[in-house]
VOPAGU-2260 file (C-alpha; in pm, 1 decimal, decimal comma):
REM VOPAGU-2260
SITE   aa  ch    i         X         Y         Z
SITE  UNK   A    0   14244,8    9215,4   13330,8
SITE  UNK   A    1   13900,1    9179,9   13401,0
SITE  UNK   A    2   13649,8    9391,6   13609,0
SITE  UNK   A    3   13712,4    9194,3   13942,6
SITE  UNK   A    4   14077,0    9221,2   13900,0
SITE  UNK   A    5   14070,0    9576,5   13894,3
SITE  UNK   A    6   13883,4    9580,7   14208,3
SITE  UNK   A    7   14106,8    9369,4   14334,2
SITE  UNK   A    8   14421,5    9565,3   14247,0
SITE  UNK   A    9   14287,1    9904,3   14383,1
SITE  UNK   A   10   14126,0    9769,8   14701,4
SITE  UNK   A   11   14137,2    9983,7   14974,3
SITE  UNK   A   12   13939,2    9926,6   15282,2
SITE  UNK   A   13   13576,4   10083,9   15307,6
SITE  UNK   A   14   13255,1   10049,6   15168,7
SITE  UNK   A   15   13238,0    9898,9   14857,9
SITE  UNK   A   16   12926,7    9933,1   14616,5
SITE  UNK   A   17   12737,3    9702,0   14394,9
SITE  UNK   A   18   12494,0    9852,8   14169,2
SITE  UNK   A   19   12267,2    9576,3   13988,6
SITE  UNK   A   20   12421,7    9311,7   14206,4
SITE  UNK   A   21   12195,0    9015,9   14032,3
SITE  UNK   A   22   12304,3    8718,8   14202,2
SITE  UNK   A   23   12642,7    8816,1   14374,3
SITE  UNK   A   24   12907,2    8778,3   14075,7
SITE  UNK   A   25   13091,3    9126,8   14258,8
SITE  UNK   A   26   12920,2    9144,8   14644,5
SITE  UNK   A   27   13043,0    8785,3   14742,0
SITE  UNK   A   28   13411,2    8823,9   14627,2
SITE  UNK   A   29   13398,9    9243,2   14704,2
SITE  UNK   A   30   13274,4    9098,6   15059,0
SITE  UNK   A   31   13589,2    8871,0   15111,4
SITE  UNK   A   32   13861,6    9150,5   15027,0
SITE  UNK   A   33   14042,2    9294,2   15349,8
SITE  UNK   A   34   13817,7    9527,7   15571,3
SITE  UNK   A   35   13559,3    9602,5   15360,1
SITE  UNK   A   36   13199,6    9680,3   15390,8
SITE  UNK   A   37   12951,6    9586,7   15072,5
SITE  UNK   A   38   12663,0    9763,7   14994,3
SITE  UNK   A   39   12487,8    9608,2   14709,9
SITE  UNK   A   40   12157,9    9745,2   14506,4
SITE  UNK   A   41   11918,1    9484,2   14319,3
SITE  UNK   A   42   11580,2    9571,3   14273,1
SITE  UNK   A   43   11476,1    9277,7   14048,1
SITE  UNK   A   44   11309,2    9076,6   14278,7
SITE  UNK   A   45   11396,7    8710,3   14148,1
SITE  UNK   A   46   11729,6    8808,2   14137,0
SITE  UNK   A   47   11748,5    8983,9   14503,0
SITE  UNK   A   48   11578,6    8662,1   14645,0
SITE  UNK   A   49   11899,3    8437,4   14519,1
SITE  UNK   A   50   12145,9    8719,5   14632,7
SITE  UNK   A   51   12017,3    8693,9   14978,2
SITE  UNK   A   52   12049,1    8335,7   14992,6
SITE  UNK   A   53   12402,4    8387,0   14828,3
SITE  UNK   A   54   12494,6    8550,6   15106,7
SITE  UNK   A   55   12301,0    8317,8   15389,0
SITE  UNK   A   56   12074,9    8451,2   15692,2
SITE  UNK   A   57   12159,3    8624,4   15829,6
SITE  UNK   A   58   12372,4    8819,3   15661,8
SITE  UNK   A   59   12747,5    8901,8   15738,0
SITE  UNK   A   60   12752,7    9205,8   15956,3
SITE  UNK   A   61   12960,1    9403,4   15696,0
SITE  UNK   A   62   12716,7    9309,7   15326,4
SITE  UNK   A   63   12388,9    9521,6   15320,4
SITE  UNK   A   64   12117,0    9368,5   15058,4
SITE  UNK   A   65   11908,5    9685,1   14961,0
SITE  UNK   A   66   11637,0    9570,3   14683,9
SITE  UNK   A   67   11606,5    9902,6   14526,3
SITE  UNK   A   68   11722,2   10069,3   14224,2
SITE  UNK   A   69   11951,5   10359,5   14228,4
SITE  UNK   A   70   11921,4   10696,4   14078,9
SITE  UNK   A   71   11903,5   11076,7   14108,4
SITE  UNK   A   72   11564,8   11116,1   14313,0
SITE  UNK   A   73   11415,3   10940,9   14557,4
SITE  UNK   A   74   11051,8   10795,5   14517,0
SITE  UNK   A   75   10946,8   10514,4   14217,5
SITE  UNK   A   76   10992,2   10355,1   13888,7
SITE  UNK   A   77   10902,3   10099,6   13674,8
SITE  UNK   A   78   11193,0    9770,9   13617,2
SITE  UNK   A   79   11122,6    9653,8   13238,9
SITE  UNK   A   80   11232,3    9315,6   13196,1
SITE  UNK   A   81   11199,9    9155,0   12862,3
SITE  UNK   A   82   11047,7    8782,6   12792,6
SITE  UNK   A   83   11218,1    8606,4   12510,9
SITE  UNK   A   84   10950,6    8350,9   12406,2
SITE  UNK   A   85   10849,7    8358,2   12766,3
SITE  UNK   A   86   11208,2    8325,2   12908,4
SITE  UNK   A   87   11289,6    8566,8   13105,9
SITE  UNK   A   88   11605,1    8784,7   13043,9
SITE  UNK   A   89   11712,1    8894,4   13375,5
SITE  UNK   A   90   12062,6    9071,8   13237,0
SITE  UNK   A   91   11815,3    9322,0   13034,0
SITE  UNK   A   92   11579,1    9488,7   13317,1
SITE  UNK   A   93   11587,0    9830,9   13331,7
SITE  UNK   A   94   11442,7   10163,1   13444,5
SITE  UNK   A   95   11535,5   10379,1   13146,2
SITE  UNK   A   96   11374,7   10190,2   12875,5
SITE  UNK   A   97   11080,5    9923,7   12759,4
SITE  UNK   A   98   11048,4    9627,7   12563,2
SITE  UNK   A   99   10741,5    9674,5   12372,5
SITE  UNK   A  100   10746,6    9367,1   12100,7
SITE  UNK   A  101   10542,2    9559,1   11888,6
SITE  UNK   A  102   10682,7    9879,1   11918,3
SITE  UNK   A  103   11063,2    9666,4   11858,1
SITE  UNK   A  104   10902,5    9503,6   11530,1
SITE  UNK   A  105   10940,1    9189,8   11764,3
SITE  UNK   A  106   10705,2    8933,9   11833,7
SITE  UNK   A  107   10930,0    8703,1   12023,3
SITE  UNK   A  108   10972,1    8986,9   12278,0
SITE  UNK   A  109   10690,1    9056,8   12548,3
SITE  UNK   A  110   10750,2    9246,6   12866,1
SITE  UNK   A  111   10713,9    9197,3   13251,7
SITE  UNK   A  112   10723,6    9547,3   13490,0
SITE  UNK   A  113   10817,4    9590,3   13798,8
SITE  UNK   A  114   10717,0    9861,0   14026,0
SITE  UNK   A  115   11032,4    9927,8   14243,6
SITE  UNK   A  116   11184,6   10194,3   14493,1
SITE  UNK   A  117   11430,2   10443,2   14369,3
SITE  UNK   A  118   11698,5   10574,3   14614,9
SITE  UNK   A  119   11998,7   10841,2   14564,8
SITE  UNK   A  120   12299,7   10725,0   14700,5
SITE  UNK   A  121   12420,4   11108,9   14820,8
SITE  UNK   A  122   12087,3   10997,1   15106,4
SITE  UNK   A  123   12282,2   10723,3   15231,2
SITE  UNK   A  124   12562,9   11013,0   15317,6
SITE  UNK   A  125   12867,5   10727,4   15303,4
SITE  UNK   A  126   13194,2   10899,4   15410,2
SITE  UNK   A  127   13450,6   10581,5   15298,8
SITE  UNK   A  128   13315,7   10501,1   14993,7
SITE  UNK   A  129   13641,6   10348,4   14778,4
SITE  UNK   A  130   13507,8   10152,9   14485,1
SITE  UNK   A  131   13189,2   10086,7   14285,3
SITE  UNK   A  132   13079,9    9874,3   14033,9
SITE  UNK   A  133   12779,5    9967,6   13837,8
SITE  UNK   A  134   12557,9    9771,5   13629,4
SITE  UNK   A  135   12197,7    9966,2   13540,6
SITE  UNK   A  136   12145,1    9848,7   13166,0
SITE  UNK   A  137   12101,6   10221,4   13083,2
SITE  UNK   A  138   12048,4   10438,4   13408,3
SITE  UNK   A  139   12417,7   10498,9   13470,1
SITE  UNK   A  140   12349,6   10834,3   13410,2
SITE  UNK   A  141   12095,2   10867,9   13663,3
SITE  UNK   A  142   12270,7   10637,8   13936,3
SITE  UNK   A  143   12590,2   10884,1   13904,5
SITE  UNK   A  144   12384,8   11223,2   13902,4
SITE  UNK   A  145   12232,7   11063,1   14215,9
SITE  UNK   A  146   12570,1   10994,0   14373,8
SITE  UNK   A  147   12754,6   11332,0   14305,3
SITE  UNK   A  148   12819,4   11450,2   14637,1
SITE  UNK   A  149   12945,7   11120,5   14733,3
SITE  UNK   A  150   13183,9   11115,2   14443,5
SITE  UNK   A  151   13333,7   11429,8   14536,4
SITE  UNK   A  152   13367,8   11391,1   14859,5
SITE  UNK   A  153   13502,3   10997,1   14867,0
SITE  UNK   A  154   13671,4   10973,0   14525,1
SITE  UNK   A  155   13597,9   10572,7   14470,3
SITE  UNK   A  156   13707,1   10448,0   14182,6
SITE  UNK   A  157   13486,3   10339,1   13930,2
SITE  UNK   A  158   13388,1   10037,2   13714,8
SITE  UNK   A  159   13083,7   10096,1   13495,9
SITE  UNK   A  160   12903,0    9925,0   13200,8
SITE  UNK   A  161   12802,9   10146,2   12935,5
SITE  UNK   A  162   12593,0   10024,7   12635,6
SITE  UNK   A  163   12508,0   10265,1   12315,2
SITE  UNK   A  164   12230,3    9984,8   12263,8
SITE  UNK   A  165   12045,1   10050,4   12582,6
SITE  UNK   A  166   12113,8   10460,4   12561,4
SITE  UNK   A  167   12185,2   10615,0   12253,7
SITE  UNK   A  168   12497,5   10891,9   12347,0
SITE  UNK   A  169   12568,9   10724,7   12703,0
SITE  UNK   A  170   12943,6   10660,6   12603,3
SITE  UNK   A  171   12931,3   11026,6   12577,0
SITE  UNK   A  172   12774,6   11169,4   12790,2
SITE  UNK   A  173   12872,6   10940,1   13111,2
SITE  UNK   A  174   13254,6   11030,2   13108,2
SITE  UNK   A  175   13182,7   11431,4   13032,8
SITE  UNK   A  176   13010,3   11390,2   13353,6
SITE  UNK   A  177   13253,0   11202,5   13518,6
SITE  UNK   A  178   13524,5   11490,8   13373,1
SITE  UNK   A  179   13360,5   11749,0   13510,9
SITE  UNK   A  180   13343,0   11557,1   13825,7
SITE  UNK   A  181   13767,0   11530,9   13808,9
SITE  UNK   A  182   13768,3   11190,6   13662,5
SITE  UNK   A  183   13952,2   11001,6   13376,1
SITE  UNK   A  184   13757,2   10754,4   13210,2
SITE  UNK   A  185   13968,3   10438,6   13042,0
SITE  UNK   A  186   13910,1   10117,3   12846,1
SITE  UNK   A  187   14101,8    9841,2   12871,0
SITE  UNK   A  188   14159,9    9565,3   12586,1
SITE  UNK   A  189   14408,6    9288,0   12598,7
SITE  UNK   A  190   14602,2    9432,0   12930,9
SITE  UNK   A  191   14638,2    9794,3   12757,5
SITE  UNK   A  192   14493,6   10060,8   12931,8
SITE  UNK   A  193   14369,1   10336,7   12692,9
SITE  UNK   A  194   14244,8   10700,5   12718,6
SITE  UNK   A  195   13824,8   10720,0   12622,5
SITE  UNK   A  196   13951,4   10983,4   12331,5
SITE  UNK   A  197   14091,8   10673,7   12178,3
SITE  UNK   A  198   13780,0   10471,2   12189,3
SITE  UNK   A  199   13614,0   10373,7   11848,9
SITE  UNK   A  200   13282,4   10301,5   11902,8
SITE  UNK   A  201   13208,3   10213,3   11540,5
SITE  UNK   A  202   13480,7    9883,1   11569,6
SITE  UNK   A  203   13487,7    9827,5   11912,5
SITE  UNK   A  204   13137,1    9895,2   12050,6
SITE  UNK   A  205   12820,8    9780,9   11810,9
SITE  UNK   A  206   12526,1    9553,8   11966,0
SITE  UNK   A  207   12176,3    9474,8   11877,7
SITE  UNK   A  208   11921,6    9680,6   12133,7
SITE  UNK   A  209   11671,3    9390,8   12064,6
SITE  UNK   A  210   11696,0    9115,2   12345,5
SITE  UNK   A  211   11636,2    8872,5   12078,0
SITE  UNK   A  212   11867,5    8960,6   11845,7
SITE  UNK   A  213   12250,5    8839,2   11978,7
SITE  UNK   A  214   12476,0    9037,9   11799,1
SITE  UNK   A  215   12796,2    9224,9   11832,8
SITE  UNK   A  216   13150,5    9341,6   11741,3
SITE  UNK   A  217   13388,7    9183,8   11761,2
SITE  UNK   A  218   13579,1    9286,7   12038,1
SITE  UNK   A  219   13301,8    9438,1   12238,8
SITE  UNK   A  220   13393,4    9664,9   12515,7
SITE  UNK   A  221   13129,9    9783,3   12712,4
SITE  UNK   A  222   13318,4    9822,4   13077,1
SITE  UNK   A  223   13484,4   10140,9   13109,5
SITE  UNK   A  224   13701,2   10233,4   13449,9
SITE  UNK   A  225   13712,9   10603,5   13598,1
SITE  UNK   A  226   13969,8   10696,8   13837,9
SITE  UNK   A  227   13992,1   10997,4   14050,3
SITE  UNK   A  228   14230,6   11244,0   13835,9
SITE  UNK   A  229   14427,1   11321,7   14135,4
SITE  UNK   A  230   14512,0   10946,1   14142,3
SITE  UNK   A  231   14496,4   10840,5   13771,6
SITE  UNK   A  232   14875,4   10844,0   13682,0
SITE  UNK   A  233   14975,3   10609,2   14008,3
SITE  UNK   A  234   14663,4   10371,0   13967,2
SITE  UNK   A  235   14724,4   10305,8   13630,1
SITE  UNK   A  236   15083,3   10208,3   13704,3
SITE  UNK   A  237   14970,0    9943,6   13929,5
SITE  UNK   A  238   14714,6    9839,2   13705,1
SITE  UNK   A  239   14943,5    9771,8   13416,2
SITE  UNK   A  240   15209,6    9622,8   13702,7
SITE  UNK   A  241   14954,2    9396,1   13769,2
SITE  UNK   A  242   14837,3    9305,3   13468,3
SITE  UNK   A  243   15201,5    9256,4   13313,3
SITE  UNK   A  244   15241,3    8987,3   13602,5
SITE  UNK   A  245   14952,5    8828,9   13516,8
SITE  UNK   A  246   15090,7    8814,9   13145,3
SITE  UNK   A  247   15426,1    8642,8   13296,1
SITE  UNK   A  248   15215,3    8404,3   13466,3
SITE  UNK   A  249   15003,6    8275,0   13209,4
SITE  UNK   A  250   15335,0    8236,4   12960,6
């Protein structure tokens, strides 16, 4: 099952999130699911221009464009994006770390920054708030610390890229705050839904932090799900319903 699917599976109506929306990959199908409202974050501003036009103006009465980062203050930062021999690499900008060629040993690599607004999401005070994706090459830490009254009080569930390359000890330290929180944090590889205890980081998780440097295990998991703990055991069911009919279907 892949990220959208699990979306899909555990839709329930409300405001859906999309943190590091880029050009719409999650707010255009999260906007056509059953009575939902999307609220989408992309501060690049390349990228924000094509997810507005994604969406047309003016927009659906129910999708909110917001080109600003997420965090846990409100006020500024800087968006590094690196250039790969003058290309830019869009899927890399971030606003917890820079890519200094020299400092990487790097030459190909020069950078572009951004100066960009920072919101918390607890200011927004949502009160249906049933799913989130988030995608912040490095800042989930920040995005969720930002969002913890919002998390306790809606209980979305979660879908949330986590890199060791862009944040040395995130894959740690992003579920144990998600526990304390009353959350269970799972991977999911080939339809099996597994417990992050069981996680081996050393097989399943290794990548290159240099943008021009494409390598990687082999798998590579770097999506990880949390569900509400009060809900874990009956969401997982359906997941793994779900994802044993899509197993039937492709056979």
């Amino acid at each position: 099952m892949d990220e959208l699917g699990f979306h899909h599976t555990l839709h329930r109506p409300g405001t859906l999130l999309d943190v590091g929306a880029h050009d719409g990959a999650f707010a255009l199908p999260f906007s056509a699911l059953p009575d939902s409202r999307v609220l989408a974050f992309e501060p690049l501003p390349a990228a924000f221009a094509r997810l507005h036009a994604a969406f047309g103006d003016p927009l659906p009465a129910h999708v909110e464009l917001r080109r600003e980062a997420l965090g846990d203050r409100d006020g500024e930062a800087v968006l590094s994006m690196p250039l790969l021999d003058g290309a830019p690499q869009e899927q890399w900008a971030s606003t917890a770390k820079g890519y200094d060629g020299a400092a990487l040993g790097e030459p190909r690599v020069a950078e572009r920054r951004f100066p960009v607004s920072v919101r918390r999401l607890d200011g927004f005070g949502l009160r249906d708030l049933t799913a989130a994706k988030i995608d912040a090459e490095g800042a989930e830490y920040e995005v969720l610390r930002g969002a913890r009254e919002t998390l306790l009080r809606c209980r979305p569930v979660l879908s949330i890229e986590i890199e060791e390359r862009h944040r040395p000890g995130s894959t740690w330290a992003v579920p144990a705050f998600l526990d304390a929180l009353g959350y269970d944090t799972f991977w999911e590889h080939w339809d099996a839904w597994r417990p992050m205890a069981e996680f081996d980081r050393a097989l399943m998780h290794r990548a290159s932090p240099n943008p021009a440097v494409f390598e990687a295990s082999d798998p590579y998991v770097f999506v990880f799900y949390a569900l509400p703990r009060e809900h874990a055991e009956e969401m997982l069911a359906r997941l793994r319903a779900a994802a044993g009919r899509g197993a039937a279907d492709r056979r």
